[in-house]
C-alpha positions in Angstrom: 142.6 104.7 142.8 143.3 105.8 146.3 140.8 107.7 148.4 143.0 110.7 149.5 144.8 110.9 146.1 146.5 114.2 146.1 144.6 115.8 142.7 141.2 116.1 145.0 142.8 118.7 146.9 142.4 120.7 143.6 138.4 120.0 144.0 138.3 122.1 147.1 135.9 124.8 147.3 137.8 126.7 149.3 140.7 127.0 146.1 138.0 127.6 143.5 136.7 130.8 145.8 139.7 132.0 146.3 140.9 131.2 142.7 137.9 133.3 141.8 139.1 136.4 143.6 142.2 136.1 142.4 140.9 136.2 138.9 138.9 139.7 139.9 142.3 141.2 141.0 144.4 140.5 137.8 141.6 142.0 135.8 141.4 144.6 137.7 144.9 145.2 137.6 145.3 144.7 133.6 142.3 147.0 132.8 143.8 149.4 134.6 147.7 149.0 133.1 146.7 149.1 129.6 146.4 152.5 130.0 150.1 152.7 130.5 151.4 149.6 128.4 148.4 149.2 126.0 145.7 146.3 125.6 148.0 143.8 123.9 150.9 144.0 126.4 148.0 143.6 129.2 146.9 140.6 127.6 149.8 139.1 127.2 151.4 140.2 130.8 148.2 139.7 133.6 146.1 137.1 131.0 147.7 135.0 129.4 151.2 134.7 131.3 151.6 132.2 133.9 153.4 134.7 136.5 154.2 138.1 136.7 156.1 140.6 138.7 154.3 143.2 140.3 157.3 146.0 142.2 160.0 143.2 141.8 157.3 140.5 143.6 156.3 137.3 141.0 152.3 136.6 141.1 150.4 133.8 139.6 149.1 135.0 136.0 145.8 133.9 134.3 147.8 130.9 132.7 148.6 129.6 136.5 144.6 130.2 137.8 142.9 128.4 134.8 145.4 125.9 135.0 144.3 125.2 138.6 140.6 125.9 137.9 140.7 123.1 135.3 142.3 120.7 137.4 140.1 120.9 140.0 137.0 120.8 137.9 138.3 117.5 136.3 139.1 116.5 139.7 135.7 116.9 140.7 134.4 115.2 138.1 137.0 112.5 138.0 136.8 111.8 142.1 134.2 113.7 143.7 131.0 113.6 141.5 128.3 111.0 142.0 126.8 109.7 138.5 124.3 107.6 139.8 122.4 110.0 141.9 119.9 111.6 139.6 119.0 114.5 141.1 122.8 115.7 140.5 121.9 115.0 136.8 121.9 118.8 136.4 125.2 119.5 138.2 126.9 117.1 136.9 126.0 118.8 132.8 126.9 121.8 134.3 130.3 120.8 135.3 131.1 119.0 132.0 129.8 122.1 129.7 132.3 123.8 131.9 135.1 121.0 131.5 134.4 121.1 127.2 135.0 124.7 127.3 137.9 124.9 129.4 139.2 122.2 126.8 138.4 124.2 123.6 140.0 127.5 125.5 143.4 125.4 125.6 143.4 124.2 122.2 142.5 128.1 120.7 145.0 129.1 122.6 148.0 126.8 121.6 147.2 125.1 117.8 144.9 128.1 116.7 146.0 130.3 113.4 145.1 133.7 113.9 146.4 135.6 110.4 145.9 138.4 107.8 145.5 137.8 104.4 145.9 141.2 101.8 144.7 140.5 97.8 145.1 142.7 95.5 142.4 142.4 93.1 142.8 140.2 89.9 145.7 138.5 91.8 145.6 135.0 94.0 147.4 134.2 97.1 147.9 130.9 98.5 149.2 131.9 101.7 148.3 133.9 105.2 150.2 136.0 107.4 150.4 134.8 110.9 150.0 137.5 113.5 151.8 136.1 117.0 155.3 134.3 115.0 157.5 136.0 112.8 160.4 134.6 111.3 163.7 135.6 109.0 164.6 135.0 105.4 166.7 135.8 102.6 164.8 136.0 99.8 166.3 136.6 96.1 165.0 139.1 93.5 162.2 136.6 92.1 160.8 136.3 96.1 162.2 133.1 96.3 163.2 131.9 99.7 167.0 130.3 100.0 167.0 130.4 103.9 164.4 131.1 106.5 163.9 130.4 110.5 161.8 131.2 112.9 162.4 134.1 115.3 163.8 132.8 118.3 167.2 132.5 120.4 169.2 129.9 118.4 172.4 127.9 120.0 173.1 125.9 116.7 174.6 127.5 113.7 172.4 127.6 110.3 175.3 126.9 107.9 173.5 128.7 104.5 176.1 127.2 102.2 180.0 126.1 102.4 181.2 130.1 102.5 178.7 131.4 105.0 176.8 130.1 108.1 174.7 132.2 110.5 175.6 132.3 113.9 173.4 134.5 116.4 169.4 135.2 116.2 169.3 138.0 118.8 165.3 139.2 119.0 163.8 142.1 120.3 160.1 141.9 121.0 159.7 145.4 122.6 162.3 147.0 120.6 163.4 150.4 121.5 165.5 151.7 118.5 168.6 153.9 119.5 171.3 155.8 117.4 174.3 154.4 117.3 177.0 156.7 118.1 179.8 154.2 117.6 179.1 151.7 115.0 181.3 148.9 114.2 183.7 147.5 111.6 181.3 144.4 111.2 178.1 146.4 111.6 176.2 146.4 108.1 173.6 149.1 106.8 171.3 149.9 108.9 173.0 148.3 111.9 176.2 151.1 111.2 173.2 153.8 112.1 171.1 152.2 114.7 171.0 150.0 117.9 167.9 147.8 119.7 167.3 147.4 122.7 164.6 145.6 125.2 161.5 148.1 126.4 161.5 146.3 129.8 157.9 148.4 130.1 156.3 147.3 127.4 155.1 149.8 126.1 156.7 149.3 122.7 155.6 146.5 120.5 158.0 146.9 117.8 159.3 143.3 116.2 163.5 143.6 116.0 166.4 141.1 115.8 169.7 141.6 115.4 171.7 139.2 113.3 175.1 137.5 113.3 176.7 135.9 109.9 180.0 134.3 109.7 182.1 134.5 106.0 185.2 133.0 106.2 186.8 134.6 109.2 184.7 137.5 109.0 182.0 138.5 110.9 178.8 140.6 109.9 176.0 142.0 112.0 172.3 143.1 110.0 169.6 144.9 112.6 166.4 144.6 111.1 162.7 144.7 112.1 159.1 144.2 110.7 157.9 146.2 108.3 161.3 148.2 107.4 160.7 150.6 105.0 163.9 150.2 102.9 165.4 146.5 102.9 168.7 145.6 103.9 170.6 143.2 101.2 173.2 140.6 102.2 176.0 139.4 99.0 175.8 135.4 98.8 177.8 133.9 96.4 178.6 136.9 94.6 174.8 137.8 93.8 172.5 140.0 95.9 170.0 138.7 98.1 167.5 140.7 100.6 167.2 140.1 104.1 163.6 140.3 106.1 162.0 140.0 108.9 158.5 139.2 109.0 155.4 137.6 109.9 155.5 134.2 109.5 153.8 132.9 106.3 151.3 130.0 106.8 150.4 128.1 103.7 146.9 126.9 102.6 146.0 124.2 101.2 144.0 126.1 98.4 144.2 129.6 96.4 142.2 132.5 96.8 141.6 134.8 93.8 140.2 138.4 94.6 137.9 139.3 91.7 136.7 142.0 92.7 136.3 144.1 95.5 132.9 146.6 96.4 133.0 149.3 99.1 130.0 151.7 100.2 129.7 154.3 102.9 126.8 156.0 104.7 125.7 159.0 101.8 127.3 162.4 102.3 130.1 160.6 104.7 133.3 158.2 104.6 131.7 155.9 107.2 132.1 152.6 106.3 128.5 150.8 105.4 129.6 147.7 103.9 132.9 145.9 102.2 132.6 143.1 100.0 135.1 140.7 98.1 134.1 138.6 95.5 136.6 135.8 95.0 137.4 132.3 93.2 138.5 129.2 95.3 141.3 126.9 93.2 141.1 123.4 95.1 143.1 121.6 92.7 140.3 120.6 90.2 137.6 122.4 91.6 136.9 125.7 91.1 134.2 127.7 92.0 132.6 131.3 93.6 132.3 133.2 96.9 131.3 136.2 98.3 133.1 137.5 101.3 131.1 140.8 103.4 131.0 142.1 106.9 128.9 139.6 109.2 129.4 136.8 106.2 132.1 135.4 105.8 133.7 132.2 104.5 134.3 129.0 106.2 136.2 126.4 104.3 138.5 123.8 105.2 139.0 124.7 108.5 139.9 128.3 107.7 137.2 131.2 108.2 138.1 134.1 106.0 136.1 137.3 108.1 136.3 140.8 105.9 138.2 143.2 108.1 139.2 146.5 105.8 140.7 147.5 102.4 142.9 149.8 101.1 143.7 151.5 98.5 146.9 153.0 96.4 147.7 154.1 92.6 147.7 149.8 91.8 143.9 149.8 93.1 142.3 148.3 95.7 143.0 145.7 98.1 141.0 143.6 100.1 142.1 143.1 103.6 140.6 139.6 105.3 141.4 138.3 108.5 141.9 134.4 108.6 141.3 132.3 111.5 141.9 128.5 111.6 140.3 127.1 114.9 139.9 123.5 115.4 137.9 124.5 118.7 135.8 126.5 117.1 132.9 124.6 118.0 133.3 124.1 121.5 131.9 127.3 123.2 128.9 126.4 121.1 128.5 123.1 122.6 129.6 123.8 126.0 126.9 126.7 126.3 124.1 123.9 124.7 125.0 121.6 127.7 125.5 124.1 130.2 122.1 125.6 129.8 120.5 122.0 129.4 122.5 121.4 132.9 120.8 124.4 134.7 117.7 123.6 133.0 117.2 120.0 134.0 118.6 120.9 138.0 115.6 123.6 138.1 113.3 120.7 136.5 114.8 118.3 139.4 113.9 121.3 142.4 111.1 121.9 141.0 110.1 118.7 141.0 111.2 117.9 144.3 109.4 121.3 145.9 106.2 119.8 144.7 106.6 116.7 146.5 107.4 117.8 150.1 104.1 120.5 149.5 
């Protein structure tokens, strides 16, 4: 490999300093915003973006500045760090603790499930509820899906049967709702009463599309978003069918049976002290018993079930877990073993050396 290859300029110090500052300012700048356009939108605008605008001017986002921080640490590693000099030994743990984690950061971040799971108790669920994708369905009376897609811009046509074909997925992900003073021939239920449009400041986080079906020569447009109190139906084929909007469900590969559920506050008040759900895990032919509490919770099959709250109606109570599937989850764990073993063994190495030249 060539000696001036272009990826050691990503190894300079000089980029990693000023990388670092860089990092200072955006987090400045997002804890100060959320005030204005909450934590989430923050997040997701200084942090995890890889630009943007700040009055009209585009700016390198958190996405950009790890991007380039990894790069140059594997460049360092890859062009600029010498293995056979021992007394780097620590460095060079350092750097690769720092390398591991960096990796498990970019696998959470794009292959992680991050989800909600709500059980009644005496009833099993088999699924979770995803909470960054959403997606669309019709569903019949029985909850049985004939169509779904994701929520997203779509140039091809879903064609649902021979008499009816969806044209336009229009999403809203800041979704302002408006009245709509002049509603339309083709405008359905809700849509004949209301309007979306974009919250270009962010401040709203309502979920909304606005959707386009073609029968025949006629056209229809539903407006729907997450969460709608009263459901908008849609006539296929002569029989009734509901249309929704909402988070995207994420199978598992086992069930989940709430037995029962056990709640206790602090005496004389309604502060929370400790929630517990006792469940059942189906795994095909195995069967067998868990208990799910705050600080405990379960890990199985990749999935960690945490307790997170209940609630509770005339049906009785329901247990509210939120369900994380990380295949990283172990990195932080071993990058902070090897980083600390790294800046142990170079303080060994000083040490060492300091006693020598005295």
């Amino acid at each position: 490999m060539k000696k001036n290859h272009f990826l050691k300029k990503f190894a300079s110090l000089n980029l990693f300093f000023w990388s670092m500052i860089w990092i200072m300012i955006i987090t400045t700048l997002g804890t100060i915003e959320q005030k204005n356009i909450g934590l989430f939108a923050a997040q997701e605008k200084y942090f995890s973006s890889m630009y943007f605008t700040f009055y009209g001017i585009p700016l390198p986002g958190g996405g950009t500045v790890l991007t380039i921080l990894t790069i140059g640490l594997f460049s360092q590693l890859a062009f600029n760090t010498k293995y056979h000099v021992k007394r780097k030994l620590g460095v060079v743990l350092t750097h690769i603790g720092a390398a591991i984690l960096l990796i498990g950061s970019y696998i959470t971040y794009f292959f992680a499930v991050e989800g909600s799971m709500i059980i009644k108790e005496g009833q099993v669920a088999d699924s979770i509820q995803d909470y960054k994708k959403h997606e669309i369905v019709i569903i019949d009376s029985n909850h049985t899906p004939l169509f779904s897609s994701p929520l997203v811009k779509e140039n091809n046509p879903h064609i649902i049967n021979q008499q009816i074909t969806l044209t336009r997925i229009t999403p809203y992900l800041n979704c302002l709702i408006h009245e709509n003073s002049a509603p339309k021939d083709q405008e359905i239920g809700f849509a004949r009463l209301f309007r979306f449009s974009q919250d270009q400041s962010q401040k709203s986080k309502e979920i909304c599309s606005e959707i386009e079906f073609q029968h025949k020569n006629n056209r229809s447009i539903y407006r729907i978003f997450l969460n709608m109190p009263k459901q908008q139906s849609i006539e296929i084929d002569d029989k009734l069918y509901t249309l929704k909007l909402q988070s995207k469900r994420v199978q598992l590969p086992f069930k989940i049976k709430l037995i029962d559920f056990e709640k206790k506050f602090h005496q004389g008040t309604m502060i929370s002290k400790s929630f517990k759900s006792f469940v059942e895990i189906y795994d095909g032919e195995l069967v067998f018993n868990r208990v799910i509490e705050m600080n405990a919770p379960l890990r199985y099959k990749g999935y960690t079930f945490y307790q997170s709250s209940f609630s509770e109606n005339s049906e009785g109570e329901m247990s509210e877990l939120a369900v994380v599937k990380n295949q990283a989850q172990w990195f932080p764990y071993l990058s902070s073993i090897i980083l600390c073993l790294g800046i142990l063994v170079h303080l060994i190495i000083k040490a060492t050396e300091t006693g020598k030249n005295e």
